[in-house]
C-alpha positions, 0 to 999 in steps of 0.5 A: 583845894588851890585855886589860882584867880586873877582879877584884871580891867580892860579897856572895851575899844570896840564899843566906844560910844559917840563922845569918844569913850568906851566902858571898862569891864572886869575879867576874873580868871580861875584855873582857866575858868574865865568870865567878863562883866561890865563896871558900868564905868566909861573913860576916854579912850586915850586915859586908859593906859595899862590898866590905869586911868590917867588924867583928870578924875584918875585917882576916884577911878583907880580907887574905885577899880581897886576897890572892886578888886579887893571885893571880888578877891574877898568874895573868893576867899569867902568862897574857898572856905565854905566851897570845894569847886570854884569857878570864875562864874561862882566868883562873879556870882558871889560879888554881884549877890547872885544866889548860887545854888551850892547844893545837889536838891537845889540844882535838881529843882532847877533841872527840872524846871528848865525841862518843863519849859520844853514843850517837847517832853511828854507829861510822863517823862515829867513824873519821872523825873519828879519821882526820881527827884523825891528818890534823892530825896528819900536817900538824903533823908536815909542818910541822914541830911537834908541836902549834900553841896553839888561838889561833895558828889563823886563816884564814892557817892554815886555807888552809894546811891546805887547801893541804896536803889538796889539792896533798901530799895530793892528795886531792878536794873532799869529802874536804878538805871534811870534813876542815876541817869537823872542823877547824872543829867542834873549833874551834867547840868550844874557843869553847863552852868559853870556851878562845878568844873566837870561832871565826876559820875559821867561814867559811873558803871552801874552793874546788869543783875542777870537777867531773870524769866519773863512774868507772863501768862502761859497758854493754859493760864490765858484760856482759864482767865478768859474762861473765868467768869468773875462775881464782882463787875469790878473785877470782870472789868480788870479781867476784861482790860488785862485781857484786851492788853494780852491781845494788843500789846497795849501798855497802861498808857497806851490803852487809855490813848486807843481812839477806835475810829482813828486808830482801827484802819483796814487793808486789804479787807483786814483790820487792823491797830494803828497807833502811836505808841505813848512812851516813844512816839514810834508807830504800833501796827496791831492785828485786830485779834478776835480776842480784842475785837470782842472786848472792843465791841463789848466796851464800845464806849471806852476801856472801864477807867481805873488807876495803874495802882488799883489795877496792879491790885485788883489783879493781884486778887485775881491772880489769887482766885485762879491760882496763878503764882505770877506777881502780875502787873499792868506790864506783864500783859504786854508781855505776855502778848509778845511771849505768845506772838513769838512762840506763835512763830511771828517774825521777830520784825513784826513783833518789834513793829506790834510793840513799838519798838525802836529796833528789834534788839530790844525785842530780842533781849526782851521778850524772845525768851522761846518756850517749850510750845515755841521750839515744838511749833518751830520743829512742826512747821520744818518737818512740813 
């Protein structure tokens, strides 16, 4: 690729110090891409003409300053044989021996420190974005290499990546969203630092599978696993937590976030949930249910505790001992809880406030898939 760079020296007036001399910086040009530092040298401000020093001292200076030119242009040349993107950052960078992370892993490891620095992110979205960085990974790996340079990456590459999430990886369409959305920020975020001139995926399309049935418990398939009384303490336990989830909307998360005395409030002689949802900070309000009243008072000292993967385990046990063939996770019970509350006729409003969603069009997209029971109780309530 042609770059076009110029290398010229200027007089500073503006910071002249007391003895009437003022400090000579270098501007390097590239393709419009400007950047200034300062040569350390100071001169008299009457000596400097033209890009010149006159006067006494004037050829060690003019050696020095041609010197620095021909160094900074042998730095670009360097450059142009082992880069596709040049900046007039990387060019400064390059003369003063700065390191320039050239490569795509390297520019993700300085992403996510710089997010760790913010204090206002919370420790999940951290893991993410550790998971979608050991995907990347994974896919360099996959094609053979370690590493790509931060400008080999296109949409060509980025389809590839997708490609990859989607038919090796086999995973949905949020989560491949996400993943290249963190491909796109650590991107965006080589462009903030001047290491590429623009970001090439910024508009990347990234194509919706349709949309497939919610996984969640019916009616009957709730009142048996209620019903169940499991051998194993361990798996009644599971039983117990999923069930307590069916009844408050809770996710993983947020079951472990529950305080009873300072999220359980009553109104109007009713009790209920009141909560901070973990993943968005939006406010959950939860009518305690009979169900999640007894497994409250049931573990009154807490939920039993266990890992999301465990957990994702032992329910598929149990799915198998009561005969659901349901591909059950620590999520499905947050949805079963929003399918049930809708087809029990809750508003749609009041469903979103129960989940903590941002706004009711997710619930809509989400979990307003009304069943059979739903549409009949409907057309019971209308007949009355």
């Amino acid at each position: 690729m042609h770059y076009t760079m110029k290398v010229i020296f200027y007089h500073s007036k503006k910071k002249l110090n007391k003895r009437g001399e003022a400090p000579i910086y270098c501007r390097i040009t590239v393709d419009g891409s400007r950047e200034d530092f300062s040569t350390g040298i100071f001169i008299q401000y009457g000596c400097w003409i033209n890009g010149c020093v006159i006067g006494e001292s004037s050829e060690l200076y003019n050696a020095t300053f041609a010197k620095m030119r021909m160094e900074i242009m042998e730095a670009y040349l360097l450059l142009q044989i082992k880069a596709k993107h040049i900046t007039a950052t990387v060019v400064k960078q390059k003369y003063l021996n700065v390191d320039i992370p050239r490569d795509l892993m390297d520019v993700a490891d300085m992403y996510i420190e710089e997010r760790k620095k913010n204090s206002s992110l919370k420790k999940g979205t951290l893991t993410k974005d550790s998971n979608y960085y050991g995907q990347l990974a994974d896919y360099l790996m996959y094609r053979k290499t370690k590493d790509v340079a931060i400008g080999e990456i296109n949409n060509g590459w980025g389809f590839s990546y997708i490609n990859y999430l989607r038919t090796v990886k086999c995973y949905g369409f949020n989560h491949i969203a996400k993943s290249v959305g963190f491909l796109k920020q650590v991107i965006t975020f080589a462009v903030l630092k001047d290491y590429i001139t623009c970001n090439p995926i910024l508009l990347l399309p990234i194509k919706r599978n349709r949309p497939g049935p919610i996984i969640a418990l019916s009616e009957q398939e709730l009142s048996a696993w209620k019903a169940w009384k499991f051998a194993s303490k361990r798996l009644q336990q599971v039983a117990d937590l999923y069930l307590l989830q069916c009844s408050t909307g809770f996710s993983y998360m947020d079951i472990y976030q529950f305080n009873k005395p300072a999220h359980l409030v009553k109104h109007k002689g009713l009790e209920f949930i009141v909560k901070e949802r973990g993943k968005n900070g939006r406010l959950q309000i939860v009518p305690l249910f009979a169900e999640a009243r007894r497994l409250l008072k049931k573990y009154r000292d807490g939920p039993p505790v266990i890992s999301n993967q465990k957990y994702n385990a032992y329910l598929k046990e149990i799915a198998d001992i009561l005969g659901i063939e349901k591909k059950l996770t620590t999520h499905t019970a947050r949805k079963t809880f929003g399918s049930l509350i809708l087809n029990k006729g809750w508003s749609i409003e009041s469903v979103a406030r129960m989940l903590g969603h941002a706004n009711t069009s997710v619930t809509q997209s989400t979990y307003a898939q009304i069943g059979l029971s739903g549409v009949y109780n409907e057309m019971v309530r209308n007949a009355a």
